[in-house]
C-alpha positions, 0 to 999 in steps of 0.5 A, a space after each residue: 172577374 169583378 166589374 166595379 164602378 164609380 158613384 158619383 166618381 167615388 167608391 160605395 161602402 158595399 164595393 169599398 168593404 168588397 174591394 179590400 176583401 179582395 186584396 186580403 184575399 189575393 195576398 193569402 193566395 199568394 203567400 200560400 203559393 209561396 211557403 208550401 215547403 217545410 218553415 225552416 230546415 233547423 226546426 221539425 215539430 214532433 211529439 218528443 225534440 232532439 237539440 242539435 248542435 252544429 258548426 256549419 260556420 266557424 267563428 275563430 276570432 279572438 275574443 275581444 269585446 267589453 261586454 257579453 254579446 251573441 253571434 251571427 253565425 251566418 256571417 262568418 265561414 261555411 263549412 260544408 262537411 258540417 253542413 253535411 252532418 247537419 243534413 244527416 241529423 235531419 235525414 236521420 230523423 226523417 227516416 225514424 218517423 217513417 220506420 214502423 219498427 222504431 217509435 211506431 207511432 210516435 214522431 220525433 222533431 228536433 230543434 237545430 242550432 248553428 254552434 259556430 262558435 266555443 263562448 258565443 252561442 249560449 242564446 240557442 242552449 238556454 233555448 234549449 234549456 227554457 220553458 216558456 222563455 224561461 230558465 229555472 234552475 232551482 226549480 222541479 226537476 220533474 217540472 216545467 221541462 222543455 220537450 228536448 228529450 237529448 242533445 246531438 253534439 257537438 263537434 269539437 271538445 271546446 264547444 263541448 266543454 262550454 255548454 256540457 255542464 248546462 245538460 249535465 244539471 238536469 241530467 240531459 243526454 248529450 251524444 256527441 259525434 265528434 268530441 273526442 277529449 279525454 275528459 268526457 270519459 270522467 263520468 263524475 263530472 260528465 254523467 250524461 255524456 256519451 259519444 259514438 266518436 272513439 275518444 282521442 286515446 284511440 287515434 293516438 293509438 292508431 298514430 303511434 302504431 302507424 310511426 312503430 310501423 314504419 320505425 320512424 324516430 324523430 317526428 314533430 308534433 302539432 296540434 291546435 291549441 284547445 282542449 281537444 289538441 292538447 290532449 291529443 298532444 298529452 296522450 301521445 307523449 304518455 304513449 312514447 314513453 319508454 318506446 324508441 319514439 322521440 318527439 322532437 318537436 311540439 307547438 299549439 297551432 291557433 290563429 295567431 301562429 306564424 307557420 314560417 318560424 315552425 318550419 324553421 324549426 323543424 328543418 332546423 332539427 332534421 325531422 321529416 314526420 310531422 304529426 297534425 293533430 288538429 281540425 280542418 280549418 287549422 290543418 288547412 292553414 298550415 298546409 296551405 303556408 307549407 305549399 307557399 313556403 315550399 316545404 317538401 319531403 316530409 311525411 304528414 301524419 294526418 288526424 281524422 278530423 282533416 284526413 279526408 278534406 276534399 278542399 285539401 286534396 284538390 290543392 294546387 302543390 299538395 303533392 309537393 309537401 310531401 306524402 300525406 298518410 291519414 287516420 278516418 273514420 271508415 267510409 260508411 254508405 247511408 242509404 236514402 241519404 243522397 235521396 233525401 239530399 236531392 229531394 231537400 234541396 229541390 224545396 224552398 224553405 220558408 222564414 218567418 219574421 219570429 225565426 229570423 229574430 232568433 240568432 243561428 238558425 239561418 243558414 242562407 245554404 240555398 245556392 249549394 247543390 246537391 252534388 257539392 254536399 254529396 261529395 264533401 269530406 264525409 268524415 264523423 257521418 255515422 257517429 251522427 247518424 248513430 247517435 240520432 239511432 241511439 237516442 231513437 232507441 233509448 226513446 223507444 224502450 222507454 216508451 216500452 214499444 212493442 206490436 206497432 205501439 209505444 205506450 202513450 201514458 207514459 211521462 217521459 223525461 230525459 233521465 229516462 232516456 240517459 238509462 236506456 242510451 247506457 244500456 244500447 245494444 242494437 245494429 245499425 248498417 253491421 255494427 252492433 252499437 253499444 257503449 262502455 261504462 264511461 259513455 264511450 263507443 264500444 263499435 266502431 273501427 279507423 281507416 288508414 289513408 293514403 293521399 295518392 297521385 289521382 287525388 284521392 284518400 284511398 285505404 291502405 290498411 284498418 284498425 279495429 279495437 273491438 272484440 280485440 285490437 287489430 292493426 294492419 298496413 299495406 304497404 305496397 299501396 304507398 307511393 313514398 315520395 322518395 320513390 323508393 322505400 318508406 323513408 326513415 326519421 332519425 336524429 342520430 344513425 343507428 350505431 353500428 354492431 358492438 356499439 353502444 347509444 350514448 344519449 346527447 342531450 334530453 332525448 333518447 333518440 339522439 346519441 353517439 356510439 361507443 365501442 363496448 370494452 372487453 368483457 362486455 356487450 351490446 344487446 339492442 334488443 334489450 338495452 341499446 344504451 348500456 354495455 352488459 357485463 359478461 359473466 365471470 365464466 364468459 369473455 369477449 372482446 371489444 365491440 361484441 354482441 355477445 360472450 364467450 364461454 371461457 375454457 376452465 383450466 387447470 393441472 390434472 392428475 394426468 398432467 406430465 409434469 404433475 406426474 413427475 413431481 408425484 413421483 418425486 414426492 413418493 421418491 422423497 417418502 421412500 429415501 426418507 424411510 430409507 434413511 430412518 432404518 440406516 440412522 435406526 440401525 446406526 443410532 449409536 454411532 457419532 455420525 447419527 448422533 452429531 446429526 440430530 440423533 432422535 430429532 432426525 426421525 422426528 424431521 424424517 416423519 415431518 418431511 413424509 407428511 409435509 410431501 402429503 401437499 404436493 399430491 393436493 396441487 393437482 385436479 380440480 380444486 375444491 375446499 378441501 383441496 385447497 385447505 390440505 394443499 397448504 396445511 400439511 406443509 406449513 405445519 409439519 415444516 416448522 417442526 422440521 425448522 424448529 428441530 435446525 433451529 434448535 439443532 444450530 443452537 445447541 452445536 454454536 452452544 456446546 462449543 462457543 457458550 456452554 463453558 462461559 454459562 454452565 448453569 444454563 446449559 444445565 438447565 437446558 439439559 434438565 429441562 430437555 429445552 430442545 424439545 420445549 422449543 420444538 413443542 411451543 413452535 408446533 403449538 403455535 403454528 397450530 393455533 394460528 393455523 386452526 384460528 385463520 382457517 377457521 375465519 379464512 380458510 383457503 378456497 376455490 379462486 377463479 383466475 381471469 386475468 387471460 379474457 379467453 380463459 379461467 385458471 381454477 387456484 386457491 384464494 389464502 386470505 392474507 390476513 389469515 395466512 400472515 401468522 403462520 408465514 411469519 412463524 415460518 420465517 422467524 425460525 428460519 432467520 433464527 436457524 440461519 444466524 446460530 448456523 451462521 455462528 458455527 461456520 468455523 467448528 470441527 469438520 465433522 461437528 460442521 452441521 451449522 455449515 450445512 444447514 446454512 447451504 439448506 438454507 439458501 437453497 430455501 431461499 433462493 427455491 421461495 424467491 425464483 417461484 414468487 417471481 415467476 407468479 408476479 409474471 405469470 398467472 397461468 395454470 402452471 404455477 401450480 406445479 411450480 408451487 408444488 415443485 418449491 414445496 418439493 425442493 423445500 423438502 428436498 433441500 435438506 434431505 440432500 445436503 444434509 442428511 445425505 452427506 451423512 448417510 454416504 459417511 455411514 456407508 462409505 466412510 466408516 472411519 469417520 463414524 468413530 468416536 476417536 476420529 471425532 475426539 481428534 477434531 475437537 482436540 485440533 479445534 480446541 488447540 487452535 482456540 
């Protein structure tokens, strides 16, 4: 204690000096009681600095200013899960300068900025950036570098967008925990970004796989509307695609949106999935109007960026909405965090003047317990602590460390430290961490998240990506709103079996259901929306999933019928023998000779080798087959109606012309004109027949007009086939007008009469069979054909060599060359 008095009622100039010393010396004390704990918890000197990049408030104010402005972060909303990150930065390196096995002797600091907002905060990178306030960027590159050795952040894409060309230039390391864009993967233009979040495709993933899970067809998709949210949205489009998935509905959420006329929209369009691919603080917005608006029974699909949000699951009427699955990161403990946390918030940290001048180091966080950080969404918490680690590493490499030491002759810069991040590979708390070639995490897994009735996100399945994708789901743990089943989203029904999906409008997932016609069905498991044609050996009927093998049919050897007409056919072959000995051993009689004389056994023959066709209607059908079934016929019977034509001339001849034109028939006789007829009349029908089945020859022809079966026949190709039917058909009007003329000669010499009845029957045989094929296409009618072909045969065989041969045997007396000479002498009398 100091006496001090007054000389002459003033101070002297020893006590003056004295007394002012004391004053100075009182307020050092007290300032030195006051500021014993750490200057700021965003700065940490040390020998190398990691920037770090925060959003412990959010900035989400449109941009509306004249002219280039910085932010105060500290006045706009905290958000305490990236406080918590911050926290977690700081632990990070705390616990890195007390490891002896990690930068033994060698202290790491770092210098921390609150990014709260994406155009803002350029004031803390160019401070990052500057050597001694200064920014050179055309300068050595080797020259003048701050101390910041890497980046840690940021959170969101956007931000990352903004300031990560600034690190690239140098190149700094910039390791991001939280941007999860798909641009970041493009290393020639981000060559030193890396991240320890799995990028977007990756949760994308992990949602698709969750709505395959569950068949849910119809959902909607909302994302924010920034870089981030609309490549999540692009992904998830390209995943679906060419998938049973339809998105139904998708808008960009920001500041400005009105949530109302969105749910409008989606009760509009009956969905009931809602994907929410967006942040914390614009999920919150969304879903608190949801709550208001009282939208209920849906399904929200939550990203990871807002899956675990304490504030959101302690909302009052957040188990109204709906039921809330979520995709996380895994809930990883840290040891020593919460430690740290207590023994951080028991200090005070002190300000000075020059740090409170330099904006976004203030955090004014004094009044929040250790218990409230603790239990905020714990989400991107290792992606922070494993980037710190990474960049540790990388360091510690670099520096070559080993046996407790870190070499001190070496000069660091941050290229040094970007080639050895690429090649990490160590473990920390279990998991091997390590990168791909485009800086993204080779570790690392996704939780699946139930938001449960007790208010808590718990797990009900995984989903790991490395060494192999593997995902699974509980689905016992998930207590649907509708309380039974998990609930289905789809804009039309399923169609039901034998139907097809006929799409309505753009979407795939929205169709009306036909029935599949005959001949045709549905296989949904390879095309629900086309009717698949049957093979030409199946059938079904209407509204099948499948076909029918159909029975194949045909007329067998074995057939009765087939049976009968062979034997017919042998029968023929046999009278037609029999007849040639008797015309043989009479030849010389009146009879034989009125008949034809040698021509007969040229027709006997022609009728033995057309009867080869029959034999050809039977069996199993083959080239062959169907060639031999038609040739014999076509050929030799018009040797057979060559030789009536010329026969029915020359009788109408002999009697009506001869006599009028004697040297005709002369010449007729000189020339032998009967055989010449029948000769060009062969040699035509053979041409014709060697020309159209060698272009067109008949074949195998399967018959499907029945559905539940196939008849085996022969094709003939119409144009092939329409010069020897028309030569047919030409002979036989032919012979059907001379015997026509001749109706009224001599009775025996009445062959004319004869051939016309032969002619008839033909006729008539040909007409009865084309009718009944018009009406019936069964196996039958081939033994029809056969049969027609028989009776062809038959008809002359019958009426008109018959008759003759039962004068020859039975009545003699008419086989007499003066019975003869009587009927033309009476016929010659009447004319």
């Amino acid at each position: 204690m100091f006496d001090i008095r007054l000389v002459n009622g003033r101070l002297t100039s020893t006590m003056k000096h004295l007394f002012v010393s004391l004053l100075l010396l009182g307020a050092f004390l007290r300032a030195l009681a006051q500021c014993t704990a750490p200057a700021s918890e965003f700065q940490l000197e040390g020998d190398y600095l990691l920037a770090g990049l925060f959003d412990i408030h959010h900035d989400s104010s449109a941009v509306k200013q004249d002219r280039p402005e910085a932010i105060d972060c500290s006045s706009k909303p905290f958000i305490l899960s990236s406080y918590r990150r911050f926290q977690l930065m700081r632990f990070s390196v705390e616990e890195i300068n007390n490891s002896t096995k990690l930068l033994p002797n060698v202290s790491l600091g770092y210098e921390i900025f609150d990014h709260c907002s994406d155009i803002h905060n350029f004031p803390g990178i160019f401070k990052l950036l500057s050597v001694d306030g200064l920014i050179q960027p055309w300068g050595d590159p080797h020259k003048n570098l701050s101390k910041v050795m890497a980046v840690v952040g940021t959170y969101t894409s956007t931000q990352a967008l903004t300031v990560a060309p600034l690190f690239m230039m140098d190149p700094i390391p910039m390791v991001s925990y939280g941007a999860a864009s798909s641009v970041f993967s493009r290393k020639l233009i981000f060559p030193s970004f890396l991240r320890t979040v799995h990028p977007n495709k990756d949760v994308i993933e992990v949602i698709f796989n969750i709505v395959q899970h569950f068949k849910w067809r119809w959902v909607a998709f909302l994302n924010i509307d920034d870089d981030y949210g609309n490549d999540g949205r692009d992904l998830f489009i390209k995943r679906i695609k060419d998938t049973e998935i339809c998105l139904a509905y998708t808008k960009g959420l920001n500041q400005d949106t009105v949530h109302s006329k969105i749910f409008r929209q989606i009760e509009a369009q009956r969905i009931d999935i809602i994907i929410v691919f967006a942040p914390e603080w614009t999920a919150k917005a969304l879903i608190h109007k949801a709550i208001q608006l009282n939208v209920t029974k849906k399904v929200w699909i939550a990203g990871d960026a807002w899956s675990l949000n304490k504030e959101l699951l302690e909302e009052e009427g957040i188990k109204n909405i709906g039921t809330v699955i979520g995709v996380s990161e895994p809930k990883v403990t840290i040891p020593g965090f919460s430690d740290f946390i207590y023994s951080s918030k028991s200090q005070n940290y002190c300000e000075n003047a020059e740090q409170k001048s330099f904006c976004n180091q203030v955090c004014n966080c004094s009044s929040l317990s250790a218990e409230k950080i603790l239990a905020v969404d714990p989400s991107f918490n290792f992606p922070v602590y494993s980037a710190v680690h990474a960049i540790a590493h990388a360091l510690h490499n670099a520096l070559q460390c080993e046996s407790g030491r870190c070499k001190g002759n070496i000069t660091m810069y941050p290229h040094m430290v970007l080639a050895e991040l690429k090649k990490s590979n160590f473990t920390l708390l279990n998991q091997s961490v390590t990168f791909d070639e485009n800086g993204d995490p080779n570790f690392g897994s996704y939780s699946i998240v139930f938001w449960n009735q007790s208010g808590d996100a718990e797990e009900i399945g995984i989903c790991h990506f490395h060494p192999k994708f593997n995902f699974f789901i509980n689905n016992t743990k998930i207590q649907w709103h509708t309380k039974k089943e998990a609930p289905t989203s789809l804009c039309s029904q399923e169609c039901d079996e034998g139907f097809v999906q006929k799409q309505d409008g753009i979407h795939q997932c929205c169709f009306d259901c036909e029935i599949c016609l005959k001949e045709t069905y549905i296989n949904k498991t390879e095309d629900p929306y086309e009717c698949i044609n049957c093979k030409e050996t199946e059938w079904s009927a209407a509204g099948s999933t499948s076909c029918t093998l159909r029975v194949v049919e045909y007329v067998p050897f074995t057939d009765s019928g087939a049976i009968m007409i062979m034997v017919g056919a042998w029968a023929l072959v046999v009278i037609t023998l029999a007849m040639s000995v008797l015309f043989a051993i009479n030849y010389n009689t009146p009879v034989v000779r009125s008949a034809g004389g040698p021509m007969c056994f040229l027709i006997f023959g022609c009728h033995s080798l057309c009867s080869l066709s029959v034999f050809f209607y039977f069996g199993k059908p083959t080239t062959s087959f169907c060639i031999l079934r038609f040739l014999p016929f076509l050929l030799f019977y018009t040797v057979c109606l060559a030789c009536f034509v010329v026969r029915s001339f020359q009788i109408v001849y002999i009697f009506k012309i001869a006599a009028k034109f004697p040297k005709l028939h002369s010449l007729w006789m000189k020339y032998h004109g009967q055989w010449l007829v029948i000769t060009v009349a062969f040699v035509t029908q053979a041409l014709l027949l060697l020309f159209g089945y060698t272009f067109a020859p008949p074949k195998p022809y399967n018959e499907t007009l029945y559905p539940d079966k196939i008849i085996l026949g022969c094709d003939i190709n119409l144009k092939a086939a329409f010069g020897p039917v028309v030569l047919l058909l030409s002979l036989c009007f032919l012979c059907f007008i001379f015997s026509y003329m001749g109706k009224d000669l001599p009775k025996n010499y009445n062959e004319a009469k004869a051939i016309t009845f032969c002619l008839l029957l033909l006729i008539l045989t040909w007409i009865i069979f084309v009718t009944v094929k018009l009406l019936y296409h069964g196996k039958y009618i081939q033994t029809l054909n056969a049969l027609a072909v028989l009776s062809s045969l038959y008809s002359f065989l019958l009426w008109y060599f018959l008759p003759k041969c039962h004068i020859i045997l039975f009545q003699s007396y008419k086989n007499t060359q003066e019975y003869f000479q009587g009927l033309i002498l009476n016929y010659n009398t009447r004319q």
